[in-house]
C-alpha positions in Angstrom: 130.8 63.9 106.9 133.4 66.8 108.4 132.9 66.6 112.1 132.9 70.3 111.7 130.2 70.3 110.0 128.6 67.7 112.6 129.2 70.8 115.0 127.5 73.1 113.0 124.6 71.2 112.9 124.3 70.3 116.8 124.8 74.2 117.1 122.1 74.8 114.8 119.7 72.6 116.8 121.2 74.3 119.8 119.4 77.3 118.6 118.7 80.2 120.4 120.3 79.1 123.7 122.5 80.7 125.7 125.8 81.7 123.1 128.3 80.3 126.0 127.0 77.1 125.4 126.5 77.1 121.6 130.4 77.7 122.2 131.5 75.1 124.5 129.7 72.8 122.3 131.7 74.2 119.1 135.1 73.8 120.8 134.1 70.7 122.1 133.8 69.2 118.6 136.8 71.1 117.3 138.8 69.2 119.7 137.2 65.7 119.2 138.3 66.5 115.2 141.8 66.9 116.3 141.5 64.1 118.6 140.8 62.2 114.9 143.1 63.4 113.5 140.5 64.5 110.4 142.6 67.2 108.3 140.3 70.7 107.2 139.2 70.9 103.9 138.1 73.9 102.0 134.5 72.6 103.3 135.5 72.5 106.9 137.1 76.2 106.4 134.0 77.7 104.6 131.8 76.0 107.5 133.9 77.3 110.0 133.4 80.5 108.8 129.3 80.3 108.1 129.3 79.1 112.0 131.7 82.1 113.2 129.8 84.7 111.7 126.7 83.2 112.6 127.8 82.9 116.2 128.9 86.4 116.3 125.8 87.4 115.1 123.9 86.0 117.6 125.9 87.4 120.2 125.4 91.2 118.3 122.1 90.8 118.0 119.4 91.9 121.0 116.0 91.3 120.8 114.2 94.7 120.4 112.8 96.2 123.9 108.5 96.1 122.9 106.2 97.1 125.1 104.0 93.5 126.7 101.1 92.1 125.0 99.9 89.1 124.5 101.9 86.4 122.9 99.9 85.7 120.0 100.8 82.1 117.7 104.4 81.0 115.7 103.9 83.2 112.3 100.8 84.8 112.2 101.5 86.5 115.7 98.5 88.2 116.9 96.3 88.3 113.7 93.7 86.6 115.1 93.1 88.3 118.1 92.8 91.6 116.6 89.9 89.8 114.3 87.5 89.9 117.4 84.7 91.7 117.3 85.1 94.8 119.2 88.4 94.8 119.5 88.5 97.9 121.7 87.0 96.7 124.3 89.3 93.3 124.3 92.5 95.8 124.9 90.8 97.6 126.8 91.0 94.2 129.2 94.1 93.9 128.8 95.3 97.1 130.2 95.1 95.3 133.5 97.9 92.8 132.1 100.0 94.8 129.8 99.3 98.1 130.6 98.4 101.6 128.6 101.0 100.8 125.5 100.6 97.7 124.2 102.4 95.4 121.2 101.0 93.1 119.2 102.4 91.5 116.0 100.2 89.9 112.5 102.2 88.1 110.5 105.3 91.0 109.6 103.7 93.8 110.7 104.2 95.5 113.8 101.2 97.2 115.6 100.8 98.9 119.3 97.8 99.4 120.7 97.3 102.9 122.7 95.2 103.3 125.7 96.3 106.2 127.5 94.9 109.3 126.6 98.8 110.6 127.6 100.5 108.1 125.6 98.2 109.7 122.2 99.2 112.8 122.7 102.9 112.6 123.1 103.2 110.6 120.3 100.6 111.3 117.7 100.4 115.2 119.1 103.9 116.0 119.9 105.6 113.9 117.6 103.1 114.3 115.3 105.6 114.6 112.3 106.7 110.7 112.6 103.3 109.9 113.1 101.2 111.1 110.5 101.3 108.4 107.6 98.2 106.0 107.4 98.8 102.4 106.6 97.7 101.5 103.5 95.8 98.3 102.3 95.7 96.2 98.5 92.3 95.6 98.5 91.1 100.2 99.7 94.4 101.4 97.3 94.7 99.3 94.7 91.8 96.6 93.5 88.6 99.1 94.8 90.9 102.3 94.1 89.9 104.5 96.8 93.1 105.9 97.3 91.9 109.4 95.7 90.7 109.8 99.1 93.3 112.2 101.1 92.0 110.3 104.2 94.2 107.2 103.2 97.2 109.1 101.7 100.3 108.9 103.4 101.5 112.6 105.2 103.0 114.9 102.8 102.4 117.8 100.5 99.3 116.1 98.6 97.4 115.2 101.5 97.9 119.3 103.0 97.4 120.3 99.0 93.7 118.0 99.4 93.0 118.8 103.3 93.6 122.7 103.2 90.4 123.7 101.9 88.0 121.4 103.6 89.9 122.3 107.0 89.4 126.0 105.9 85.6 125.6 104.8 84.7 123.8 108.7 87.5 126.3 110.5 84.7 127.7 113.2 85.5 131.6 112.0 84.1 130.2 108.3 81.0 128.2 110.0 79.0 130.7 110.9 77.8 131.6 107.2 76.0 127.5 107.7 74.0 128.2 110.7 71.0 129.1 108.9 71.4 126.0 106.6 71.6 124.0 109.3 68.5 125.4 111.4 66.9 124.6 108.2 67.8 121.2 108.2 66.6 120.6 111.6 63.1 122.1 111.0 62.6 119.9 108.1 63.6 116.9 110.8 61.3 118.1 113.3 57.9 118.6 110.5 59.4 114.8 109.3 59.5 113.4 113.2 55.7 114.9 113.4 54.2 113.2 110.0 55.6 110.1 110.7 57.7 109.8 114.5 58.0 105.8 113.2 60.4 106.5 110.6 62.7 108.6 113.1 65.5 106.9 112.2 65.3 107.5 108.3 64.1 111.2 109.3 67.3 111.2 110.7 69.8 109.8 108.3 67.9 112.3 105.6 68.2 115.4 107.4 72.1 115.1 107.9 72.9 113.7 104.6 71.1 116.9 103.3 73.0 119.3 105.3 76.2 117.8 103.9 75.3 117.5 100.3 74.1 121.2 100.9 77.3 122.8 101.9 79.2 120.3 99.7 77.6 120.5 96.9 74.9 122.8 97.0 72.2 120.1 96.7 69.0 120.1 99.1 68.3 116.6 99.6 64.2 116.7 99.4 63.3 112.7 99.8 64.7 109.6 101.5 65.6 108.0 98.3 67.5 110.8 97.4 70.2 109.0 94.9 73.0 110.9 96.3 71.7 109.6 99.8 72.0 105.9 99.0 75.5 106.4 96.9 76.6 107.5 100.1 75.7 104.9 102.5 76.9 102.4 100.0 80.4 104.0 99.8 80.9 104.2 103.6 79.3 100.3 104.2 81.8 99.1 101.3 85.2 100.9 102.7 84.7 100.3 106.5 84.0 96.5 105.4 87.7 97.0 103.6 89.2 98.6 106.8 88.0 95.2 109.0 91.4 93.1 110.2 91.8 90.0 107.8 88.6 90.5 106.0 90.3 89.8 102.3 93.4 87.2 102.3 94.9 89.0 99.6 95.6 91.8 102.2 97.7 89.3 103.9 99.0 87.4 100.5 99.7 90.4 98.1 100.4 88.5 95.1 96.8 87.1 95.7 96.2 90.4 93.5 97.1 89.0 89.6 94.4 86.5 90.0 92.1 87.2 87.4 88.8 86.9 88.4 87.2 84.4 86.7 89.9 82.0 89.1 88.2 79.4 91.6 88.1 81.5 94.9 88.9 84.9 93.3 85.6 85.9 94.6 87.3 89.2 96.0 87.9 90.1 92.4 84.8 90.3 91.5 83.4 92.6 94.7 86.6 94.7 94.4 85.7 95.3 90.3 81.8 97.0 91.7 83.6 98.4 94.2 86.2 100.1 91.8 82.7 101.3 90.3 81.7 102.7 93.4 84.6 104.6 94.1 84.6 106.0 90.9 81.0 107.2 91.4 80.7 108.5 94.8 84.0 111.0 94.0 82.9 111.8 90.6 78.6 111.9 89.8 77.4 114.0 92.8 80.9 116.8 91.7 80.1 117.0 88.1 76.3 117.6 88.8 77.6 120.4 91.2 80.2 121.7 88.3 77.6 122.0 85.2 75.0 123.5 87.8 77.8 126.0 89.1 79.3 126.6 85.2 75.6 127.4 84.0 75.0 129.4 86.7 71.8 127.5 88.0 73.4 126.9 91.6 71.2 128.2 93.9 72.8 127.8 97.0 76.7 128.8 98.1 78.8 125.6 98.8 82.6 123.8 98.7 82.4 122.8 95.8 81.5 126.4 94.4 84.1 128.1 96.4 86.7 126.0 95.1 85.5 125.9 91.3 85.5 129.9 91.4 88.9 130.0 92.5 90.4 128.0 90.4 88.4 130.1 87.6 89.6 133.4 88.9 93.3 131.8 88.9 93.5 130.2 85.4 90.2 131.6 83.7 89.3 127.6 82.9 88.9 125.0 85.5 91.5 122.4 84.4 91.3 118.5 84.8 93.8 118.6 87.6 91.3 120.7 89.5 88.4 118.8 89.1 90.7 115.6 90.6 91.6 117.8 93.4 88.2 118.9 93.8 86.5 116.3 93.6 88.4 114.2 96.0 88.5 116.8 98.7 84.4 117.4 98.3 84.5 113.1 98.1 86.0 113.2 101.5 83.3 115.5 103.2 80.6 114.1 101.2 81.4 110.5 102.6 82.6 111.1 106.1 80.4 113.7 107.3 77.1 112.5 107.3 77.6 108.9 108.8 79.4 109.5 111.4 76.2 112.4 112.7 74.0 110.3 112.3 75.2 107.6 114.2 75.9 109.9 117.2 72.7 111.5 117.0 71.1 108.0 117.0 73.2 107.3 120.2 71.4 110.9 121.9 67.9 109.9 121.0 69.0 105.9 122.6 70.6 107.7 125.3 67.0 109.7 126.1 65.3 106.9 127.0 67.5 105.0 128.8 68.4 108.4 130.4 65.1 110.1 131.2 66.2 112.3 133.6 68.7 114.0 131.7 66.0 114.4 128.9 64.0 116.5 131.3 66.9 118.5 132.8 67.5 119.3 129.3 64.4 120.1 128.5 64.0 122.4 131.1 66.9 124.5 130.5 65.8 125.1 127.0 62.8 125.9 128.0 64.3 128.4 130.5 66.5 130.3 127.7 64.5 130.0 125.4 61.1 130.2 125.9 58.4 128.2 124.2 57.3 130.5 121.6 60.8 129.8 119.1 63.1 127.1 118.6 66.6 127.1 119.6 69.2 128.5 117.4 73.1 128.0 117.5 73.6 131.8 118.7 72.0 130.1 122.1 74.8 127.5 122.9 76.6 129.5 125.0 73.7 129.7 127.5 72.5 126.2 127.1 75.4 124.7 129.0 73.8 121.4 130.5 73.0 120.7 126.6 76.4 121.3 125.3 77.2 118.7 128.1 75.0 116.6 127.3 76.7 116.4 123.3 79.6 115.8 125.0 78.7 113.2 126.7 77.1 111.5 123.6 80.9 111.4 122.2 82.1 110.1 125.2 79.5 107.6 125.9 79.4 106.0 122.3 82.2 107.2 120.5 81.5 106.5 116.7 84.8 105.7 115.9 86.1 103.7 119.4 89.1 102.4 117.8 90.3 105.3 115.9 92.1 105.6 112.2 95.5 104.0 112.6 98.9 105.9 111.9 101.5 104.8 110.3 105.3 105.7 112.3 107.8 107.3 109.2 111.1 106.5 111.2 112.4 104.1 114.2 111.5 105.7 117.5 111.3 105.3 121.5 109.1 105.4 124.0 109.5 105.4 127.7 112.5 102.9 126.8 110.3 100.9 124.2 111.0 100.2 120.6 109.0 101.5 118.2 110.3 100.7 114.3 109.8 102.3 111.3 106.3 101.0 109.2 104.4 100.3 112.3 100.7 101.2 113.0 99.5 103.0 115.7 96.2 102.2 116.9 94.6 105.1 119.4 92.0 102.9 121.4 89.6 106.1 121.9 86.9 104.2 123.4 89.6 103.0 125.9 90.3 106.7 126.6 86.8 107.6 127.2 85.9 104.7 129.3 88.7 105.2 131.7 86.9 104.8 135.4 90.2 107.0 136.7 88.8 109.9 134.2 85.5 109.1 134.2 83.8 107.7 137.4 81.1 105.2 136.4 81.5 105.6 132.3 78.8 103.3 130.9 76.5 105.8 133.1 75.5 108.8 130.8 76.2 111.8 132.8 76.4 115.1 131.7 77.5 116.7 134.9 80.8 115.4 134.5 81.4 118.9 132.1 79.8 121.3 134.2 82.0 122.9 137.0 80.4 121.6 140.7 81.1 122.5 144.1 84.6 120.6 144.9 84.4 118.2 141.7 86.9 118.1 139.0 85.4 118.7 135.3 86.2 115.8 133.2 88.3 115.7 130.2 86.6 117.3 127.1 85.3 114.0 124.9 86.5 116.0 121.9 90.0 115.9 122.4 90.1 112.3 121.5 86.7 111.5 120.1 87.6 112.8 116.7 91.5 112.2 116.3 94.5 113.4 116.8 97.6 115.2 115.5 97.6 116.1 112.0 94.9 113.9 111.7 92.3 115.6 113.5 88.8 115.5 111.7 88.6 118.5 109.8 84.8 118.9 110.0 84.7 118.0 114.1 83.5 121.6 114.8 80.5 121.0 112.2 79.8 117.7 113.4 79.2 119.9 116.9 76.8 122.0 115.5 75.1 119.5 113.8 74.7 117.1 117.0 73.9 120.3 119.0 71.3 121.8 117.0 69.6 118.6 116.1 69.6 117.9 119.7 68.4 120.9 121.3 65.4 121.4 118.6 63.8 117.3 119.2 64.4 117.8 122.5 62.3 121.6 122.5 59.7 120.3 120.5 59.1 116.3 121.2 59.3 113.7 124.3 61.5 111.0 123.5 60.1 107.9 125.6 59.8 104.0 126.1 57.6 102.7 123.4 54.5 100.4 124.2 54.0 96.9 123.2 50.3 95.8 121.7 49.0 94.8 125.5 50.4 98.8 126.8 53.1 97.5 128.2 56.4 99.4 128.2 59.5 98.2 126.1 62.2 98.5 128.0 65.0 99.7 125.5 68.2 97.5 125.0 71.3 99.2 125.4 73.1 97.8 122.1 75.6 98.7 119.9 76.5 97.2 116.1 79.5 98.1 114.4 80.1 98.3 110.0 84.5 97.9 110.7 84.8 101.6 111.8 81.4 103.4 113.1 78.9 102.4 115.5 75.8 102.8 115.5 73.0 101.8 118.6 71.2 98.7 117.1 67.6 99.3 115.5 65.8 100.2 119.3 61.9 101.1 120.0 60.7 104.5 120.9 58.2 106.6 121.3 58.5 110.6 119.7 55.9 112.3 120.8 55.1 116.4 120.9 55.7 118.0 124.2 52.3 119.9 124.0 49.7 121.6 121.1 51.9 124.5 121.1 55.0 123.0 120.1 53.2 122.1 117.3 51.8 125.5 116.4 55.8 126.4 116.8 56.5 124.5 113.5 53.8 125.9 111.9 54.9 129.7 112.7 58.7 128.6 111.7 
């Protein structure tokens, strides 16, 4: 064997060592060939030539400046510590290690964690034109084929062509012409809560999902078995169990995708075909129910999907079957994103209550204050109701439905504060991080409202909603509706009923568990015992009168 090749080999094992000695060593062996006397061959050249270049690369090469993070494991990097539950929480932690920017790495793809409320907004806000793509998955695009949804495009002029309209519809100058559908939707809660206070929970879910499909689609949901209802909370259960880190293999083996189905362990096949189903439902049944009710001129009740439909008919006389793609995506979107992500935060106020009592009566006694005891609230009496627009706040600060945030995708290599950031990597904004900061907010697993009302020589806190709901271009479009809807939902159980400690079967008080579940992307306070009781006769006679 060439004793230059020898050398290459003992540089080789050498590996990533310091190059000085990977060149000693190299010259070292040069000169015991000459020593032998061993004339080159046209081997020994082309080997001296592989180990040349090889060396010189080395020597070109640095190692990209990350931020820290943990170290994670020899190929698959960090994949399976971001499979933990919560995972928000756990880099939350590690702030104290690696600080507010953190990397990470599963298998080839490149991820940084954000925890500074600072560190979101310069990037995702102010450089919110590299940071604008979401990273896309085989098993949400491809096998269950929710990629009509503009919520997974990438940035660019299909996702503005889908977004527009819905950002238009929730803009807070178009809202107003909702408020009486959504006062509406709140009595029928509160005459629900009275019939049957045990089934607050599905009172709940029913009353927002109603309001939605009503300024969607122009469809009063009238029962909780509503069909459109459970279609719904199918859609959002099957694509936040998508979204969950490592939770289908073929996301991390692509190829994995040409198995048929009817292969040994192709089970994934099989859930992504009803899923593919799904999909195709939840954009399609509850829009063409809404288009033949709109084009026969049965609609009874002003919507989205109206709006849109007589546009398009005043434009081209017809509506075409590009518009019912685009329409029917965008009204997709609202339908499937606005209702669950209410209801879980109004589940978190009504846990919060309890827990909380004495912000339940300072609330209380506002309302009762500005508003008397002879009406309900209504959304004209925000602006003097200031500890319960505090107290919605705090609800988004507290329990943030979505703690981790939707992840961005970066278009082009970038810096920050010295670190590398390449092309193709995903952004994670830890909200709940953000929200939980003890430097921002003194004490955060205590639900305080104050922290938003101006005091006597104390700073008012951050405003939850400049994180709780996104950032950049990627801002919730319906955040100011989800507002109204907490707030008015809020203010009216709270005027009407005491939310209290249930009691066990000997009168003994359940003491309420502070607990959270989560589906991938919401969460939600785990199933928790209360008591919804009237405040007095005459907020009963109240609902009668309204």
């Amino acid at each position: 064997m060439p004793v230059q090749f020898l050398c290459f080999l003992t540089v080789i094992k050498v590996g990533c060592g310091d190059s000085d000695i990977r060149t000693q060593i190299f010259w070292s062996c040069s000169k015991h060939s000459k020593m032998l006397n061993i004339l080159p061959t046209w081997i020994d050249c082309i080997v001296l030539m592989i180990v040349f270049s090889w060396l010189k690369l080395l020597q070109q090469r640095k190692s990209p400046n990350y931020p820290p993070g943990p170290k994670g494991y020899p190929l698959i990097g960090n994949m399976l510590e971001m499979m933990v539950s919560e995972m928000w929480e756990v880099a939350r932690k590690w702030r104290s290690s690696y600080g507010e920017f953190i990397y990470l790495k599963s298998l080839n793809q490149t991820v940084f964690v954000i925890n500074s409320y600072e560190i979101a907004v310069e990037l995702l806000e102010k450089r919110s034109l590299n940071y604008s793509d979401r990273p896309s998955t085989i098993t949400l695009s491809e096998l269950q084929q929710w990629d009509w949804a503009f919520t997974m495009k990438p940035y660019g002029e299909e996702w503005r062509r889908l977004r527009a309209p819905l950002q238009k519809f929730f803009d807070p100058a178009n809202l107003a012409q909702l408020d009486n559908v959504l006062e509406y939707e709140a009595e029928k809660l509160l005459h629900n809560l009275i019939r049957s206070p045990g089934d607050y929970e599905m009172h709940v879910r029913t009353a927002v999902a109603s309001f939605i499909m009503t300024t969607i689609y122009g469809h009063e949901v009238t029962t909780s078995d509503d069909p459109s209802v459970n279609l719904a909370k199918e859609g959002v259960e099957q694509v936040s169990l998508a979204l969950r880190p490592g939770e289908y293999l073929v996301d991390i083996l692509p190829w994995l995708k040409y198995v048929p189905k009817w292969f040994p362990g192709a089970g994934f096949q099989v859930i992504a075909e009803r899923a593919a189903k799904l999909s195709h439902d939840t954009r399609r049944l509850p829009f063409i129910e809404a288009r033949d009710k709109i084009i026969s001129g049965k609609s009874t009740s002003s919507s989205l999907t109206e709006q849109e439909i007589e546009r398009c008919q005043k434009v081209g006389g017809l509506l075409s079957e590009e518009d019912e793609d685009r329409i029917s995506s965008m009204s997709g979107v609202g339908y499937l994103a606005g209702g669950d992500t209410s209801f879980a935060a109004i589940m978190s106020l009504l846990l919060a209550m309890i827990a909380f009592p004495e912000v339940q009566k300072r609330a209380q006694a506002e309302i009762d204050e500005v508003v008397g005891t002879d009406r309900l609230p209504k959304l004209s009496d925000r602006m003097q109701l200031p500890y319960c627009m505090a107290m919605c706040k705090e609800v988004n600060r507290w329990n943030p439905v979505i703690p981790f945030g939707l992840a961005h995708l970066s278009k082009r290599d970038d810096t920050y504060n010295g670190y590398f950031i390449p092309a193709k990597s995903i952004m994670l904004p830890n909200q709940w991080a953000m929200l939980h900061d003890p430097e921002e907010y003194p004490e955060p697993s205590i639900f305080r409202p104050e922290r938003f009302l101006p005091g006597i020589g104390e700073r008012v806190q951050r405003d939850p909603a400049k994180v709780a709901f996104g950032f950049g271009r990627r801002i919730c479009p319906g955040r100011f509706m989800a507002e109204n809807t907490v707030f008015i939902m809020a203010v009216q159980i709270l005027a009407v009923f005491d939310i209290c400690k249930a009691l066990n079967d000997k009168g003994e008080v359940i003491e309420p568990e502070v607990k959270f579940t989560h589906d991938g992307v919401a969460r939600y306070p785990l199933p928790f015992e209360c008591a919804i009781k009237p405040r007095s006769r005459e907020a009963i006679e109240l609902l009668r009168e309204e």
